[in-house]
N, C-alpha and C positions, 0 to 999 in steps of 0.2 A: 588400499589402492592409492595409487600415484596420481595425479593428473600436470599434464603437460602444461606448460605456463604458456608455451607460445599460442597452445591452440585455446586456450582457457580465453572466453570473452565475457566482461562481468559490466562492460558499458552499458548493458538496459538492465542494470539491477542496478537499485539504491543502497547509497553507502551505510552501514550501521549507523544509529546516533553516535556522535562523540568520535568517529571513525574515521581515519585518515579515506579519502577517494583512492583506488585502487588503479595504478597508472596501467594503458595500454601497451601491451609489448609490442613492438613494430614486428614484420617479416623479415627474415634476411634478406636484403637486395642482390639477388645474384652481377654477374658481369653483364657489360651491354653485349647488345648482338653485334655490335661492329668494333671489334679490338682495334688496337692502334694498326696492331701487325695485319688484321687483316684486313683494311682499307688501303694500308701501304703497299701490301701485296697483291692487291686486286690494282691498285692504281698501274703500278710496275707491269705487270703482267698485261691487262689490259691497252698497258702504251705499247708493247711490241705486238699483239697481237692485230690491233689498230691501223700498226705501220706494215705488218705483213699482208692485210686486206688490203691497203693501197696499193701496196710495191705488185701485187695479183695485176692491178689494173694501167698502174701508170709509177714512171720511177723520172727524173731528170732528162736521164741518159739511159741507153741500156748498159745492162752491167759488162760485158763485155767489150763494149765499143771502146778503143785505141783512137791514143788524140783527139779526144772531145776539149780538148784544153793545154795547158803550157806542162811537160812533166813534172812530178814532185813540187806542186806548186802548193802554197797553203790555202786557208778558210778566203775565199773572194767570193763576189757579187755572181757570180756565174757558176762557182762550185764551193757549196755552203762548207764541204768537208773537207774540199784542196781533193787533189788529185796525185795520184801514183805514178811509178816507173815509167808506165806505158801511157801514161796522161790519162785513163781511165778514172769518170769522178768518183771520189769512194764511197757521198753521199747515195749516190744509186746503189755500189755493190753492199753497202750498210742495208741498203731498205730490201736485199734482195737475201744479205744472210739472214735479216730475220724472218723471212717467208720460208727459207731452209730449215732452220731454226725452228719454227710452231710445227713445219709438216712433222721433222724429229722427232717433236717432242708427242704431239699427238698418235702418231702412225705406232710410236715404241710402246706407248702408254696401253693405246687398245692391246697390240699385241699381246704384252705381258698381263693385261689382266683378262681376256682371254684363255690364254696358255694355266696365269698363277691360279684363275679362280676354279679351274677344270681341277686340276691335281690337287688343289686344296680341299676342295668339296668330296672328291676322290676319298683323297685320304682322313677324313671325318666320317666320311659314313660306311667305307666299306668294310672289312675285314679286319682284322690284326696285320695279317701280312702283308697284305698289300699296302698296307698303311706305312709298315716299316721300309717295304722296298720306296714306297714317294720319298717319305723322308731321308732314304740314304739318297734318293738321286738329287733332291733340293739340295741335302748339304753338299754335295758335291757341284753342284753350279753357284753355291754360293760363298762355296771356297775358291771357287777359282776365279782369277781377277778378271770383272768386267772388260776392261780394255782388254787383255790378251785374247779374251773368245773373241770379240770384236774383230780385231785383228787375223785372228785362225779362220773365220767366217770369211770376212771381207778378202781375202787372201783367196779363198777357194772359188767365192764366186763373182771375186772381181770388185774394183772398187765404183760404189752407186750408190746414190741417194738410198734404195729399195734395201741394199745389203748393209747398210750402215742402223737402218731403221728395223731390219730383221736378227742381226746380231744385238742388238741394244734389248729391244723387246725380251727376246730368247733370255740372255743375260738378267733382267731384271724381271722375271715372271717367276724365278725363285722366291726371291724376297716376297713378291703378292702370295703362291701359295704357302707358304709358311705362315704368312700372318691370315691366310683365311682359312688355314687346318685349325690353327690355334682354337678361333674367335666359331667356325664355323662347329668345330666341337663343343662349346661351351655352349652355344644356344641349342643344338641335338639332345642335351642334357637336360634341359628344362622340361617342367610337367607339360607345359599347354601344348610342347610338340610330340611329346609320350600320347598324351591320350588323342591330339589328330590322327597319330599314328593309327592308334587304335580303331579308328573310326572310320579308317580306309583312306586317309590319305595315301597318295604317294610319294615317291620319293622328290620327282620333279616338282608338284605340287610342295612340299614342306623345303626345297631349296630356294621357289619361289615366295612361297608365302611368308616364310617366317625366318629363314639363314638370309639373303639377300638383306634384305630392310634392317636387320639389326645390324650386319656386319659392314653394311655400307657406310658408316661415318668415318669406325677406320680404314677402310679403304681408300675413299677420298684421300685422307691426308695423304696417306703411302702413296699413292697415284702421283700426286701434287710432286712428292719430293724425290719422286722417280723421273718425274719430266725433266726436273729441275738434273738429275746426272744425265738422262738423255741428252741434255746440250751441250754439256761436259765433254760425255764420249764423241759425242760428234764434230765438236771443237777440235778433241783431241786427235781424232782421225784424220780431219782435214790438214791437220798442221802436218802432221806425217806424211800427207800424200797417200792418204788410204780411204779419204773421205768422194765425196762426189766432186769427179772431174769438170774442168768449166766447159760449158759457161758459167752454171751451176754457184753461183758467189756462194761464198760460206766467211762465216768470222774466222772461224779457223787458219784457214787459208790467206787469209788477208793478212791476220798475224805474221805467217810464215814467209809471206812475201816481204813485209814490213822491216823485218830483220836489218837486213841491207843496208837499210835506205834509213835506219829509225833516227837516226843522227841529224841528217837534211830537210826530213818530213816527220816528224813524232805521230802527228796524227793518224797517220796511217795506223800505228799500231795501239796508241791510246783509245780509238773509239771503237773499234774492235774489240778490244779488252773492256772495256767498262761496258760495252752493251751486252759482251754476256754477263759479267758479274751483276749488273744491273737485272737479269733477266733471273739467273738461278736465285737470284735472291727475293725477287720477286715471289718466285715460287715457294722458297722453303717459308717467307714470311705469310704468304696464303695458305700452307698448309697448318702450321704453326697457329695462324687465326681462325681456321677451319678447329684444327684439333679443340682450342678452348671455347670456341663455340655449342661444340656439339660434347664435349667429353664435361659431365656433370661433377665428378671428384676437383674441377677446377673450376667451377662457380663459387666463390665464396663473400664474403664482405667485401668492398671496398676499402 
């Protein structure tokens, strides 16, 4: 027989005579709970979500208001961000695209994990076949590119905040149920959910109890880094004129406007740009501090 040195404790036994004392082995110290990445991305994240509960209640200017100021003017005492074509201050339409910006990101998030966790769970507990028909139709919305459904959607039912949030979700609830067929198959296999079964659980009952809770750590990240292309796509849309019509500020748009003019006024199209990079990055480094948080195979020594 073997015995473990780590779990071996020989501190209240006395040393043999003539006997070296027998040194204590420490524990391994896993990671802290708060990674660098995921304070930085809670920080990040936190500051748009922040500025979009303000912009709800009060902004500058409204974002659409023409001549609040001198046109393409830059950073002054009266418009922190300088102001645009139409003299609109961009510090408001800033504070207004990230309120556009978190409804995206949240309104796509529920969608697709709604939609992924249905066909996921679907396809883990029912059949062979119908298991195979989910997985031809996931890869088949995850073969084809995000932006173009976006675009085929948004096209059909018109361009709106609603259609931009429904094409997005739609689009990325592939990705959720693929990773919850996977993860939600793997826990179905377990003894402890065998013999519930056994015992009269249900099926609702054993999705609640015991698939939801284990499957939800990775979830979380996927969610995180799904909001993080929601603002992508919706960036992307607005620049094309496919996103929500104004008044409606969006980053995107602002970029697109920016074009023109980015030579006379930069700002316009710098802080537009850096506040989404600032914001998707926010998010992948929250989920990133999420994943080694919760995922055990990456706690290790210091």
């Amino acid at each position: 027989m073997t015995l473990d040195p780590v779990t071996l404790d020989l501190t209240d036994h006395p040393a043999a005579p003539g006997s070296a004392p027998t040194p204590t082995i420490p524990a391994r110290a896993g990671r802290p709970r708060w990674s660098p990445s995921l304070v930085a991305g809670t920080v990040l994240v936190g500051l748009v979500a922040l500025v979009a509960l303000v912009a709800t209640f009060w902004t500058p200017y409204a974002a659409d208001a023409a001549g609040t100021g001198p046109r393409l003017s830059g950073p002054t005492a009266e418009h922190w961000a300088g102001t645009d074509r139409l003299g609109r201050d961009l510090l408001s339409q800033l504070m207004g695209g990230a309120q556009a910006a978190v409804i995206v990101a949240v309104c796509s998030v529920l969608v697709a994990a709604l939609l992924g966790l249905t066909l996921g769970v679907l396809a883990a507990a029912t059949t062979r076949w119908l298991d195979l028909a989910l997985v031809n139709v996931v890869d088949l919305l995850i073969a084809f590119p995000t932006l173009l459904l976006a675009m085929l959607i948004v096209t059909v039912r018109g361009a709106s905040l609603t259609s931009a949030v429904a094409a997005i979700g739609i689009a990325g609830s592939a990705v959720i149920a693929r990773v919850t067929r996977v993860n939600a198959a793997r826990v179905l296999r377990e003894d402890y959910v065998t013999a519930g079964r056994a015992s009269g659980t249900g099926w609702w009952g054993t999705v609640l109890r015991h698939v939801l809770p284990n499957i939800a750590p990775t979830l979380v990240v996927q969610l995180m880094l799904l909001a993080g292309s929601a603002i992508l796509a919706e960036a992307s849309l607005s620049y094309l004129g496919l996103g929500a019509p104004p008044p409606q500020a969006s980053w995107g748009r602002l970029l697109r406007e920016a074009q023109a003019t980015m030579l006379v006024q930069p700002w316009g199209a710098i802080l537009p740009g850096l506040a989404i990079v600032a914001t998707v990055l926010g998010l992948n480094l929250l989920g990133d501090g999420l994943r080694e948080r919760n995922d055990p195979n990456l706690r290790g020594d210091r």
